[in-house]
C-alpha positions, 0 to 999 in steps of 0.5 A: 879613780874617776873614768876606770872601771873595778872589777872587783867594786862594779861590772857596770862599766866594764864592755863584756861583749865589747872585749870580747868581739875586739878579741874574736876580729883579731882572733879570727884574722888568723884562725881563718886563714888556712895557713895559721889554722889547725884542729884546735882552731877549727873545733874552737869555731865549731865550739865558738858557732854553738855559743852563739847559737845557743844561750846555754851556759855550757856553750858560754863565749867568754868562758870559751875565751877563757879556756884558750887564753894561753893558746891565742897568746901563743898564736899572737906572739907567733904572728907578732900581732901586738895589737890581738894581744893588747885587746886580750889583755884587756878582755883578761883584766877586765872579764876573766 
């Protein structure tokens, strides 16, 4: 399995904070927009802005991602973006 990463064996390969900023581009490409936002997305940037300002685990990034996995794939099936979708994908199988 030269050149792929197993999660299961080795997190050293696998581009924690890589994943996750391709997923928040994509993410943020629709929740800043007025028009696909709601209350859920504006608390998510609230939640979002305290993990990035703190380095306590409560406020952890990649478990914020975790728990709205089901709401961003909703929110990319919605809006067609194949492409959000494919990097959440990857942030799923190799970070979650």
């Amino acid at each position: 399995m030269s050149g792929v990463s197993d999660r299961y064996v080795s997190f050293a390969a696998i581009d924690f904070d890589g994943n996750m900023a391709e997923v928040l581009r994509h993410l943020h490409r629709h929740i800043d927009d007025p028009a696909k936002s709601n209350l859920l997305w504006d608390r998510f940037k609230r939640r979002l802005a305290k993990a990035e300002a703190e380095a306590a685990p409560v406020s952890d990034k990649l478990l914020l991602l975790h728990s709205h996995v089901y709401y961003m794939v909703e929110l990319f099936e919605d809006h067609g973006d194949l492409e959000a979708l494919a990097a959440l994908e990857k942030l799923e199988e190799e970070c979650f």
